[in-house]
PDB file with one MODEL, atoms N, CA, C and O in Angstrom:
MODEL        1
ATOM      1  N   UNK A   1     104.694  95.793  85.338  1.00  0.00           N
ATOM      2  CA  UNK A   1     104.307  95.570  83.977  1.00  0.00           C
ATOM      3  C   UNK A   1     105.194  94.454  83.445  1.00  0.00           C
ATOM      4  O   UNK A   1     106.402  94.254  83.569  1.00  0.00           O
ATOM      5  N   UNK A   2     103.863  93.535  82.577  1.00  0.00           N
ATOM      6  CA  UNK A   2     105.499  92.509  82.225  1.00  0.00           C
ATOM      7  C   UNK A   2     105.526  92.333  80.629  1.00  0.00           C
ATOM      8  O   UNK A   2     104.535  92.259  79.902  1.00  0.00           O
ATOM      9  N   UNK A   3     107.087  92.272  80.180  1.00  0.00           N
ATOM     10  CA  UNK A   3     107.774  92.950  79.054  1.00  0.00           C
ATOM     11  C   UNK A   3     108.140  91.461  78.486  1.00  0.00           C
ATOM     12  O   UNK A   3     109.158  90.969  78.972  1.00  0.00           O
ATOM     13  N   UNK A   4     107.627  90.898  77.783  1.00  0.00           N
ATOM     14  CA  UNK A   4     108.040  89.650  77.582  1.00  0.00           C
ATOM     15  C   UNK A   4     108.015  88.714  78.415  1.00  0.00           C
ATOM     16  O   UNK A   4     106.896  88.372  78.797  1.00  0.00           O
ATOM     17  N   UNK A   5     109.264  87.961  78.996  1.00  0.00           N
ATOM     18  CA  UNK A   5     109.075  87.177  80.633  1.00  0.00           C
ATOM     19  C   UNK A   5     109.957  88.081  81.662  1.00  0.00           C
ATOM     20  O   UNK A   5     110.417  87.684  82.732  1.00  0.00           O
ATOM     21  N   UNK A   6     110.073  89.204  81.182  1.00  0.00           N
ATOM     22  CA  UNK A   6     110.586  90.487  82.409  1.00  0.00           C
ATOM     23  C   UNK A   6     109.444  91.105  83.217  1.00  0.00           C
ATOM     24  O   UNK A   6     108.386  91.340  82.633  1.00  0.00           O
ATOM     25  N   UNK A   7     109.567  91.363  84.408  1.00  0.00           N
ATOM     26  CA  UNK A   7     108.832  92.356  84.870  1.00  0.00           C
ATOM     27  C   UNK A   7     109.540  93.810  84.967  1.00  0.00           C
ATOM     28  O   UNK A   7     110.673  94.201  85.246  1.00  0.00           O
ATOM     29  N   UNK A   8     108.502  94.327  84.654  1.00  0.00           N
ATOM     30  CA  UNK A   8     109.430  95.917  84.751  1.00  0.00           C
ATOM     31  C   UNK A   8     108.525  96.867  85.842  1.00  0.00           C
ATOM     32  O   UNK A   8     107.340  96.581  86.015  1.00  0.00           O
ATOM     33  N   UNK A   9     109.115  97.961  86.536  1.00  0.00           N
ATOM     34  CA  UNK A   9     108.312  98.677  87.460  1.00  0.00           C
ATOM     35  C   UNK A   9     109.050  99.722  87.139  1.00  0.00           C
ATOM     36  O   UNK A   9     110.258  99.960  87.136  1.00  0.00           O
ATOM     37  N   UNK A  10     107.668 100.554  86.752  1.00  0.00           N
ATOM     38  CA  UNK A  10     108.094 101.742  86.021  1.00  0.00           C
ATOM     39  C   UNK A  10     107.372 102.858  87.141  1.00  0.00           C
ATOM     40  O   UNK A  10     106.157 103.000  87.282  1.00  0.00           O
ATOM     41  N   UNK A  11     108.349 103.541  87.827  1.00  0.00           N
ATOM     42  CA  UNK A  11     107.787 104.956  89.167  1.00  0.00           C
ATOM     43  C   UNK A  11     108.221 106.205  88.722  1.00  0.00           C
ATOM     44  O   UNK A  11     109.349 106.643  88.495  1.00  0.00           O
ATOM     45  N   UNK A  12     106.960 106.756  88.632  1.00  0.00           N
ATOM     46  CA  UNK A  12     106.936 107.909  88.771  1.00  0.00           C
ATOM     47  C   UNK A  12     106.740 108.933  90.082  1.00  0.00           C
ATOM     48  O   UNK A  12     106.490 108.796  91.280  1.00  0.00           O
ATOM     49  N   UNK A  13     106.942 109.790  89.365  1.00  0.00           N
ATOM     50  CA  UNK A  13     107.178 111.228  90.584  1.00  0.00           C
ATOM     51  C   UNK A  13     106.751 112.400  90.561  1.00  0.00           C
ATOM     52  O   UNK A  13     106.630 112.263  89.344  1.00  0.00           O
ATOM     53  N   UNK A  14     106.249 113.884  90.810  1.00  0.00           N
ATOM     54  CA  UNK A  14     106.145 114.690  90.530  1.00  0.00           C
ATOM     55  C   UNK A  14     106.256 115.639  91.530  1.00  0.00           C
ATOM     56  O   UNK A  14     105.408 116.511  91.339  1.00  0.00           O
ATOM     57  N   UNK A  15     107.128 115.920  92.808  1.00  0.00           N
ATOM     58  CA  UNK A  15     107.337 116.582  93.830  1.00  0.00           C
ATOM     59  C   UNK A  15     107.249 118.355  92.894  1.00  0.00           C
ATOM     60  O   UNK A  15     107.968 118.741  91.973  1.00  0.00           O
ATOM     61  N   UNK A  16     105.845 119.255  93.741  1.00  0.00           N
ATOM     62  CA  UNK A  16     105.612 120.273  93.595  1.00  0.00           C
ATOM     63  C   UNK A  16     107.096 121.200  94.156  1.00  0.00           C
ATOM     64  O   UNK A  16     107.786 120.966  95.148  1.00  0.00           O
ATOM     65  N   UNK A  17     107.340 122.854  92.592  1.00  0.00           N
ATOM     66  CA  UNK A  17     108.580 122.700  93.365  1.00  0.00           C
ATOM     67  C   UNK A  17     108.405 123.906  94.425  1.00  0.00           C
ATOM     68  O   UNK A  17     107.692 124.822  94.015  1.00  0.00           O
ATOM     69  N   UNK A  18     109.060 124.087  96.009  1.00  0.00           N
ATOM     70  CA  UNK A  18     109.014 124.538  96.954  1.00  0.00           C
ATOM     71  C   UNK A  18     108.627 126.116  96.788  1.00  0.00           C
ATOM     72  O   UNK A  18     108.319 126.882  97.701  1.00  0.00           O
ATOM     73  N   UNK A  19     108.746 126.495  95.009  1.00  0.00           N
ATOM     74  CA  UNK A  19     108.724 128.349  95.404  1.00  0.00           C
ATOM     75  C   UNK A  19     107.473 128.247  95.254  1.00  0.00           C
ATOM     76  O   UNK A  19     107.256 129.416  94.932  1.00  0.00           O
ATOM     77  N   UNK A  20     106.161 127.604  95.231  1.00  0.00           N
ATOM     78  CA  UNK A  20     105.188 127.988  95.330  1.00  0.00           C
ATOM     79  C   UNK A  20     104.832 128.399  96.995  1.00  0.00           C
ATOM     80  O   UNK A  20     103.906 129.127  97.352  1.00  0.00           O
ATOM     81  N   UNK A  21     105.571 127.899  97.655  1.00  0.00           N
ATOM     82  CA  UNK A  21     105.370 127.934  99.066  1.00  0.00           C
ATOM     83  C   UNK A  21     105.457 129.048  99.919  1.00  0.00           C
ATOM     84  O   UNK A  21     106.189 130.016  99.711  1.00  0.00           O
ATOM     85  N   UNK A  22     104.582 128.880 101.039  1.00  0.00           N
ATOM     86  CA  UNK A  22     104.637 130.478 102.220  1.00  0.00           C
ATOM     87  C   UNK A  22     105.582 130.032 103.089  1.00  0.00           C
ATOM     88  O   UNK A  22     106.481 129.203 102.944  1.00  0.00           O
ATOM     89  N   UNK A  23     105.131 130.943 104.343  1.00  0.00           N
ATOM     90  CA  UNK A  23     105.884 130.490 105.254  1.00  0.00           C
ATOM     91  C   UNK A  23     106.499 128.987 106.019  1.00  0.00           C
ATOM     92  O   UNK A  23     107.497 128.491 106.542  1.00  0.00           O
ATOM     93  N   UNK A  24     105.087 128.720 105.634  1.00  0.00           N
ATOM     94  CA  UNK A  24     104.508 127.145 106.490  1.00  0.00           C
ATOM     95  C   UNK A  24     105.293 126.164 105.640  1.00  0.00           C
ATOM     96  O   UNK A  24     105.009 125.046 106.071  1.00  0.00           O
ATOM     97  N   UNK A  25     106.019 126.078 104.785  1.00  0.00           N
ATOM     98  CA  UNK A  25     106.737 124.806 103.679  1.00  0.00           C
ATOM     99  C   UNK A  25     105.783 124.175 103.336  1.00  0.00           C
ATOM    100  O   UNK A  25     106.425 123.211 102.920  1.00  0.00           O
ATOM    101  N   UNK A  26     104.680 123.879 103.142  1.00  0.00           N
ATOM    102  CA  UNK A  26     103.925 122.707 103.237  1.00  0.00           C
ATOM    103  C   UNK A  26     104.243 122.080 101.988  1.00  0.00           C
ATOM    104  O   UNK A  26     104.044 120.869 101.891  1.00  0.00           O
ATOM    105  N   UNK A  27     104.678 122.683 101.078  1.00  0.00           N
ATOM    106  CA  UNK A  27     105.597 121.687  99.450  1.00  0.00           C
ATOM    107  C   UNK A  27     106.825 121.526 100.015  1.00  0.00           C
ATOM    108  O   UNK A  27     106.927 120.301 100.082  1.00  0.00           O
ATOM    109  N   UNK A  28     107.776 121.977 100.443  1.00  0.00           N
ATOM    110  CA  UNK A  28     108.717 121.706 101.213  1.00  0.00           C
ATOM    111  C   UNK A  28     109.026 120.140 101.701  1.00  0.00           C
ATOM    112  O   UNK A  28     109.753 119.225 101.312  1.00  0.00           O
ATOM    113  N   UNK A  29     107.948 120.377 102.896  1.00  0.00           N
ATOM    114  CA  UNK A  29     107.801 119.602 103.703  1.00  0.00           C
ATOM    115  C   UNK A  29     107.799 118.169 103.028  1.00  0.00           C
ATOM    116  O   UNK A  29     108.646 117.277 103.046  1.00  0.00           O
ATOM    117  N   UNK A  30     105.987 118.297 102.151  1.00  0.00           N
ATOM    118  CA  UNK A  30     105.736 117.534 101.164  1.00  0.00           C
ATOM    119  C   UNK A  30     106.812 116.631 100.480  1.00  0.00           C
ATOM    120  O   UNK A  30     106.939 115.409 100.553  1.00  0.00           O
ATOM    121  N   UNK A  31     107.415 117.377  99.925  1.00  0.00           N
ATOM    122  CA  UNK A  31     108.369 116.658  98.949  1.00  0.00           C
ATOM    123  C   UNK A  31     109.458 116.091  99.656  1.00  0.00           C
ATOM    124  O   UNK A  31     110.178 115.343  98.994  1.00  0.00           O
ATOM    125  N   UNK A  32     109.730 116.264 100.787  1.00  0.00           N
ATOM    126  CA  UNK A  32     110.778 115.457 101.282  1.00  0.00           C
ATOM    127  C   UNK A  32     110.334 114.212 101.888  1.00  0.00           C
ATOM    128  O   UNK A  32     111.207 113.404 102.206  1.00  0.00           O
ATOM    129  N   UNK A  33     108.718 113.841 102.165  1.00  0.00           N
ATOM    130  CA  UNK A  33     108.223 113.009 102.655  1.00  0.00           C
ATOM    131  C   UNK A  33     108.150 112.348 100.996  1.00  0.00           C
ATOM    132  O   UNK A  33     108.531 111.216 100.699  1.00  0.00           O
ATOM    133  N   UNK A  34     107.869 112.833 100.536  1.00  0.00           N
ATOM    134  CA  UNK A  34     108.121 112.090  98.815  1.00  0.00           C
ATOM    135  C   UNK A  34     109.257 111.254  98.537  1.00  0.00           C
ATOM    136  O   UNK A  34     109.411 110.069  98.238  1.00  0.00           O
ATOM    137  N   UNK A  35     109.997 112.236  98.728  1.00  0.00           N
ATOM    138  CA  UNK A  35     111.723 111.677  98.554  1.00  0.00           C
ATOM    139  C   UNK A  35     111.923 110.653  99.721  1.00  0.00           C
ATOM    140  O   UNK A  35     112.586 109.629  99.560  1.00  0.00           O
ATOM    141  N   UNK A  36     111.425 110.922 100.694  1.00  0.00           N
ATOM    142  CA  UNK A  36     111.423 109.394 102.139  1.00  0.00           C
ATOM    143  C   UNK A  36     111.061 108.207 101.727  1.00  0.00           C
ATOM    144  O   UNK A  36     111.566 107.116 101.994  1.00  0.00           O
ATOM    145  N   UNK A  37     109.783 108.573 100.784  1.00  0.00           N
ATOM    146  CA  UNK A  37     109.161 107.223 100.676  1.00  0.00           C
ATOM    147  C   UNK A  37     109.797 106.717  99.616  1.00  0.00           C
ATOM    148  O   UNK A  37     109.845 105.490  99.708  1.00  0.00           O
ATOM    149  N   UNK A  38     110.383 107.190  98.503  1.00  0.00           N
ATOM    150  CA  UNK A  38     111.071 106.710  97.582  1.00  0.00           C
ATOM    151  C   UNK A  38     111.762 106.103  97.526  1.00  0.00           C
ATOM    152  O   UNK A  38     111.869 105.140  96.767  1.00  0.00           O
ATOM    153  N   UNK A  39     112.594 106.546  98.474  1.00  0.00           N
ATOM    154  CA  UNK A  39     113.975 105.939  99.062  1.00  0.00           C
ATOM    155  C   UNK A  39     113.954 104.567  99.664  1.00  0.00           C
ATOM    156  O   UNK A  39     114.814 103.687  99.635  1.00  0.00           O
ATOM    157  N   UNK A  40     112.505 104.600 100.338  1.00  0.00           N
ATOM    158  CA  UNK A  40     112.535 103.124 101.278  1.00  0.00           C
ATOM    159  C   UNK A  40     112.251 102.018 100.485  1.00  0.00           C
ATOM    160  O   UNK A  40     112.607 100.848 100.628  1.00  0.00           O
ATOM    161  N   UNK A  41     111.480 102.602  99.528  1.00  0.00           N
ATOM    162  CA  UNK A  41     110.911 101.755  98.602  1.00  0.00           C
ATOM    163  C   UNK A  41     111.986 101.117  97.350  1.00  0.00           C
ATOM    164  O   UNK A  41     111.946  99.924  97.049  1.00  0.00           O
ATOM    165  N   UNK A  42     112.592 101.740  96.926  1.00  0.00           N
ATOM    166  CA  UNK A  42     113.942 101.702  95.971  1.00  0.00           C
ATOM    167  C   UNK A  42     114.994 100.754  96.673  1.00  0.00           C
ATOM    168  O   UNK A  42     115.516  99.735  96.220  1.00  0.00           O
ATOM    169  N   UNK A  43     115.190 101.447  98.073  1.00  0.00           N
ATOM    170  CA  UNK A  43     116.493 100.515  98.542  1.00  0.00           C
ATOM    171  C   UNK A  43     115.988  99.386  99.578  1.00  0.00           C
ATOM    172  O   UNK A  43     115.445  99.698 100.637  1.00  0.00           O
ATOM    173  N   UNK A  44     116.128  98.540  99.331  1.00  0.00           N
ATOM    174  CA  UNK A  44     115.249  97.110 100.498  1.00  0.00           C
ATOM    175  C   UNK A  44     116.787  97.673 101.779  1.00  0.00           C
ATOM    176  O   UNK A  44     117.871  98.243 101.652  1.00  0.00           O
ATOM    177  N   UNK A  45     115.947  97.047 102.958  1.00  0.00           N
ATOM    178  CA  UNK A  45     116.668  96.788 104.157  1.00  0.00           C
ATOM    179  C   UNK A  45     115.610  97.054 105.286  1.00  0.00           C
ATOM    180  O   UNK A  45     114.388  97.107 105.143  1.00  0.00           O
ATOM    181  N   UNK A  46     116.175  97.175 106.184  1.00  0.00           N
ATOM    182  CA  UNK A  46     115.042  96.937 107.392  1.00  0.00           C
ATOM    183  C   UNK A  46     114.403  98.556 107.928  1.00  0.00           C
ATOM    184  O   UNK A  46     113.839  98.864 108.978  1.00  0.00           O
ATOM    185  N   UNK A  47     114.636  99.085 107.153  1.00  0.00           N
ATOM    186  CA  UNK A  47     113.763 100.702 107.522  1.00  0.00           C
ATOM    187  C   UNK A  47     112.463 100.494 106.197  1.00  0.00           C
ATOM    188  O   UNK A  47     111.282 100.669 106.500  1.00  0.00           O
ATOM    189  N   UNK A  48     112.773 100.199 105.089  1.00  0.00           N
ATOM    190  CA  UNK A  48     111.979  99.328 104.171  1.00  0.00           C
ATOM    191  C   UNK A  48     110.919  99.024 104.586  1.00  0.00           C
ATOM    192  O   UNK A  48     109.908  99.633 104.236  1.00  0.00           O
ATOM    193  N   UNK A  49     110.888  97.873 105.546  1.00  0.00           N
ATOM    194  CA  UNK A  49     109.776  97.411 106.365  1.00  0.00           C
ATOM    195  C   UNK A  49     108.927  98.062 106.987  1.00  0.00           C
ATOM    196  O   UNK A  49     108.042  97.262 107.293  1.00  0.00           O
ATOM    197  N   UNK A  50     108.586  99.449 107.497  1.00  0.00           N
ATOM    198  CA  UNK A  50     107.925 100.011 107.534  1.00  0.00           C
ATOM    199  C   UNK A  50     106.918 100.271 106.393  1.00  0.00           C
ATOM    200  O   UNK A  50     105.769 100.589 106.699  1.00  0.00           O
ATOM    201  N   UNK A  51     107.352 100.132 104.820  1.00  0.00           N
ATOM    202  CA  UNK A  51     105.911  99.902 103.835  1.00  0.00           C
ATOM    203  C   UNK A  51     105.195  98.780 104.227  1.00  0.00           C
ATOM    204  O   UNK A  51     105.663  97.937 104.993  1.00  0.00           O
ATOM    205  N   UNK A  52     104.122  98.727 103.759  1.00  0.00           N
ATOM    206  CA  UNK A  52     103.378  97.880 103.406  1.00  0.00           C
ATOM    207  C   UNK A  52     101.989  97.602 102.209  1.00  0.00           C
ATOM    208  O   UNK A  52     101.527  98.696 101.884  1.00  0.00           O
ATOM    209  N   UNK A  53     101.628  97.019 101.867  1.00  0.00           N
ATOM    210  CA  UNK A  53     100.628  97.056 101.130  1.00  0.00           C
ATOM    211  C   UNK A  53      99.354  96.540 101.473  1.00  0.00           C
ATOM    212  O   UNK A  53      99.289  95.778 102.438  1.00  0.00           O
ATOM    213  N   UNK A  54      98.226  96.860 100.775  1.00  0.00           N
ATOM    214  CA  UNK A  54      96.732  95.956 101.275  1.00  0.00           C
ATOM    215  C   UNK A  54      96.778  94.718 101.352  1.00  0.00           C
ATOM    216  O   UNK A  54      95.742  94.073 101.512  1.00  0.00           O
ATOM    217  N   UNK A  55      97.734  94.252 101.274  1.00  0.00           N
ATOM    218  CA  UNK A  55      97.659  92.533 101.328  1.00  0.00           C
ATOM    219  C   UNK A  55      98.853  92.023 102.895  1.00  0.00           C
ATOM    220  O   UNK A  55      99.169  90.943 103.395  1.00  0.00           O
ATOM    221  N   UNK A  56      99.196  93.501 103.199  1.00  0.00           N
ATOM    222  CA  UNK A  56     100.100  93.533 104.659  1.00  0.00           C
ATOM    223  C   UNK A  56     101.201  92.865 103.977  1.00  0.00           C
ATOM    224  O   UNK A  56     101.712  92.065 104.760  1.00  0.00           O
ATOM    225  N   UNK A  57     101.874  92.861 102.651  1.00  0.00           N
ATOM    226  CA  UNK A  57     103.389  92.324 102.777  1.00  0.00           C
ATOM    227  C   UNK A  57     104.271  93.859 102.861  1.00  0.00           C
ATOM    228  O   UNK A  57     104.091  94.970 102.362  1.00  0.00           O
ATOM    229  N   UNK A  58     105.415  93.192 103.869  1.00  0.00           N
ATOM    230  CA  UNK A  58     106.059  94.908 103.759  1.00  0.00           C
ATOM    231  C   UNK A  58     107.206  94.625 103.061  1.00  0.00           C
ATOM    232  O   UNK A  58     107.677  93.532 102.747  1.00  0.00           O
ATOM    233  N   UNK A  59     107.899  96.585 102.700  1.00  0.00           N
ATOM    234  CA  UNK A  59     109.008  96.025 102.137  1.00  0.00           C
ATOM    235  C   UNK A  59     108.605  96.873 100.646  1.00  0.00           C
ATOM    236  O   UNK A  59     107.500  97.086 100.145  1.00  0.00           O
ATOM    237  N   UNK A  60     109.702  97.169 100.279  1.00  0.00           N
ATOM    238  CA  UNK A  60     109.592  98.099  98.773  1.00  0.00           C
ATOM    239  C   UNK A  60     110.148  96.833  97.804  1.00  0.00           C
ATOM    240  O   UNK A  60     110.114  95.612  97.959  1.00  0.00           O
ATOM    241  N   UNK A  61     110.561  97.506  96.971  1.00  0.00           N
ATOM    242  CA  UNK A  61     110.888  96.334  95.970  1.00  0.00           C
ATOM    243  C   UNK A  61     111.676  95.351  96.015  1.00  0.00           C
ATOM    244  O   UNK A  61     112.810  95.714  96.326  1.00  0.00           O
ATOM    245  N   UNK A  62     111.540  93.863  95.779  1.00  0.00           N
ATOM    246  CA  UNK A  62     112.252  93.021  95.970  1.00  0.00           C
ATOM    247  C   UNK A  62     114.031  93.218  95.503  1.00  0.00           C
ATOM    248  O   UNK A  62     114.176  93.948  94.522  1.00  0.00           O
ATOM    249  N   UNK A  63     114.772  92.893  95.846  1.00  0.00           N
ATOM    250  CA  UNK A  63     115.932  92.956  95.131  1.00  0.00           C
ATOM    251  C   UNK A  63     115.804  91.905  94.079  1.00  0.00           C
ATOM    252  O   UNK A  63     115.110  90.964  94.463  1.00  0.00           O
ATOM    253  N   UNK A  64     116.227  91.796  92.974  1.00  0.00           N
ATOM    254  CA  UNK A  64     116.388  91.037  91.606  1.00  0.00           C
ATOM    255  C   UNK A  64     117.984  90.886  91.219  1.00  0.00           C
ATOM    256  O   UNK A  64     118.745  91.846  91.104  1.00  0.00           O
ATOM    257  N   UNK A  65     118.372  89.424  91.028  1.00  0.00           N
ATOM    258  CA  UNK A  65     119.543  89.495  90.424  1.00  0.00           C
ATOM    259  C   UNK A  65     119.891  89.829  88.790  1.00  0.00           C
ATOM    260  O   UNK A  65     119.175  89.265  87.962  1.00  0.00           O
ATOM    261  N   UNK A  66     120.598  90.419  88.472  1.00  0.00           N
ATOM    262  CA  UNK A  66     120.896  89.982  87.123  1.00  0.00           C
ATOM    263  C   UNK A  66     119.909  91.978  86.368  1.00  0.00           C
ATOM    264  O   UNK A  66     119.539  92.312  85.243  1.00  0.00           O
ATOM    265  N   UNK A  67     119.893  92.429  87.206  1.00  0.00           N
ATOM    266  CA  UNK A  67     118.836  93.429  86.894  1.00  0.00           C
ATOM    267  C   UNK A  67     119.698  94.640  86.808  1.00  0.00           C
ATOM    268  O   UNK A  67     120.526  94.937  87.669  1.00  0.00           O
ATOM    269  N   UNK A  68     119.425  95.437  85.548  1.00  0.00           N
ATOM    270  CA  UNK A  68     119.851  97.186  85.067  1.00  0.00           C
ATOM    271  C   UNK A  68     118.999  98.094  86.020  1.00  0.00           C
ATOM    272  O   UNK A  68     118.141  97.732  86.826  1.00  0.00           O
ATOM    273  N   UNK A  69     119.373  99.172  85.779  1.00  0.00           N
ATOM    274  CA  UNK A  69     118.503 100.410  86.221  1.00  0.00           C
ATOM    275  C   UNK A  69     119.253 101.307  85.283  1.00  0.00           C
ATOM    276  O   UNK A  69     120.457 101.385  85.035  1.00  0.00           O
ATOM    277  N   UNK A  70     117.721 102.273  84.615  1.00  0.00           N
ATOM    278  CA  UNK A  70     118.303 103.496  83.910  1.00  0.00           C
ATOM    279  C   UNK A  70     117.239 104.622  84.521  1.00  0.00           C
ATOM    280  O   UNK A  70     116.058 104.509  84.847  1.00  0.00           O
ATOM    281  N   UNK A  71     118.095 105.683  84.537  1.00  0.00           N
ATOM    282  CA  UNK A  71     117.101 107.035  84.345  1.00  0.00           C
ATOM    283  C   UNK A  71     117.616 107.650  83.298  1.00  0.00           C
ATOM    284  O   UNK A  71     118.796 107.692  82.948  1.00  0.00           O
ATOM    285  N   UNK A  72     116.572 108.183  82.753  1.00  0.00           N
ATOM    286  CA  UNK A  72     116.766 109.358  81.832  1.00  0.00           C
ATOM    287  C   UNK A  72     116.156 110.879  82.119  1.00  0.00           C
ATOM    288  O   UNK A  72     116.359 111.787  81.314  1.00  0.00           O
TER     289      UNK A  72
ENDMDL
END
């Protein structure tokens, strides 16, 4: 999204939480493949490269100089 001449990338999340789960984890499971992909995508380096998008560029978010990060 762009904020003036900023771009901003705003991610969301919603990992189901695990006590709905049986034996099988399958939210468990789920959510840690959540948290995998997050991770690759958030931090660039060469495990990163395994994303890709419909246009085949791989790679989660570019690194940016000069750039904040907040959570709330």
């Amino acid at each position: 999204m762009r904020v003036g001449k900023r771009t901003v990338h705003v991610l969301a999340s919603h990992p189901t939480p695990p006590t709905f789960d049986g034996p099988e984890d399958r939210n468990g499971l789920r959510n840690a493949d959540e948290i995998a992909f997050w991770r690759l995508y958030v931090q660039p380096g060469r495990e990163s490269r395994a994303l890709y998008d419909d246009e085949g560029r791989r790679g989660g978010l570019a690194p940016a100089s000069g750039s904040s990060c907040s959570a709330t």
